[in-house]
Structures are given as C-alpha cells and as structure tokens.
DRENPADREN-977322 format. One record per atom (N, C-alpha, C): x, y, z. Coordinates in steps of 0.05 Angstrom, whole numbers, padded with zeros to 5 digits, always signed. Example, Ala and Ser with C-alpha at 12.3 -4.5 7.8 and 13.67 -1.06 7.14 Angstrom:
! DRENPADREN-977322
+00264-00114+00156;+00246-00090+00156;+00264-00066+00156;+00257-00045+00142;+00273-00021+00143;+00258+00001+00157;
! end
This chain:
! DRENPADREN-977322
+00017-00024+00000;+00000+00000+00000;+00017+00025+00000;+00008+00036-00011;+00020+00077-00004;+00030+00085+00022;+00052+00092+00025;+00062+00110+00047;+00054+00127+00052;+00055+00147+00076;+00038+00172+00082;+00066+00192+00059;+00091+00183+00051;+00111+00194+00043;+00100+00204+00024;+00090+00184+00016;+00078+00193-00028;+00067+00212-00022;+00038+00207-00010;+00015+00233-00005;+00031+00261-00003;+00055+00259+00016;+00068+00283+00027;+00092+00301-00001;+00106+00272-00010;+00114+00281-00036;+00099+00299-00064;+00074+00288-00066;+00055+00296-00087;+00049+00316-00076;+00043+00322-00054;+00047+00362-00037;+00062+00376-00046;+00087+00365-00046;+00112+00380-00043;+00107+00395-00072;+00105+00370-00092;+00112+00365-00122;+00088+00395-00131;+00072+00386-00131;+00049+00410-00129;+00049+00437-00119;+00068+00442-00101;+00069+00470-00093;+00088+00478-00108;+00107+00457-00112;+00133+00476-00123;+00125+00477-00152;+00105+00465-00166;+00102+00471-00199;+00078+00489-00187;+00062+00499-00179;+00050+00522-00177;+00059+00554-00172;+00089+00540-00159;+00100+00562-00145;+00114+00571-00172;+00130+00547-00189;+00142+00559-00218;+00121+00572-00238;+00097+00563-00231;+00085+00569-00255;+00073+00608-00248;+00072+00610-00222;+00075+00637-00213;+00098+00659-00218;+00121+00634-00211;+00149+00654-00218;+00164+00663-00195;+00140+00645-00160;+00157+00660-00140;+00171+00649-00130;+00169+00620-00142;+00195+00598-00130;+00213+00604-00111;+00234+00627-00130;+00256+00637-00108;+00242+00661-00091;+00225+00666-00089;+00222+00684-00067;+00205+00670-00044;+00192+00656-00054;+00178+00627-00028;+00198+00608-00026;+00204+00600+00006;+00220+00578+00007;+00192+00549+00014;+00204+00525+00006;+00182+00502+00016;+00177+00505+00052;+00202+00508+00061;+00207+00503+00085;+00189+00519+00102;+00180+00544+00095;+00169+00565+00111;+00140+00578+00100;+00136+00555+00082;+00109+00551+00069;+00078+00538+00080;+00068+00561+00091;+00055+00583+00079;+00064+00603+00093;+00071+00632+00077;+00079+00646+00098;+00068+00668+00096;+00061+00673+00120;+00044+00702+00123;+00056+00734+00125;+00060+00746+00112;+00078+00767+00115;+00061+00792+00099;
! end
C-alpha cells in the first residue's frame, strides 16, 4: 500500500510547480510555506 511519504511528496511536487508556474519559486521557500507576511 502507499506511504503517508507519497501523499506528502505529491504536496511538495504540487506547490513547487504552482509556485514555478507563478514565478515566486525563489522568493517562497518550501520550508516556511505558507507564509504570512
């Protein structure tokens, strides 16, 4: 069966092509995502 890993990977995978397809990639880090500022 599926790891909770995958679920968490397909997160990751997903923010960071949303985040390229924005352009803020380098100005959002994953690590401190979501950040309120």
């Amino acid at each position: 069966k599926s790891a909770p890993r995958t679920r968490a990977a397909n997160t990751v995978l997903a923010i960071r092509e949303m985040a390229q397809r924005h352009g803020f990639l380098d100005k959002v880090t994953i690590t401190s995502w979501p950040m309120r500022g």
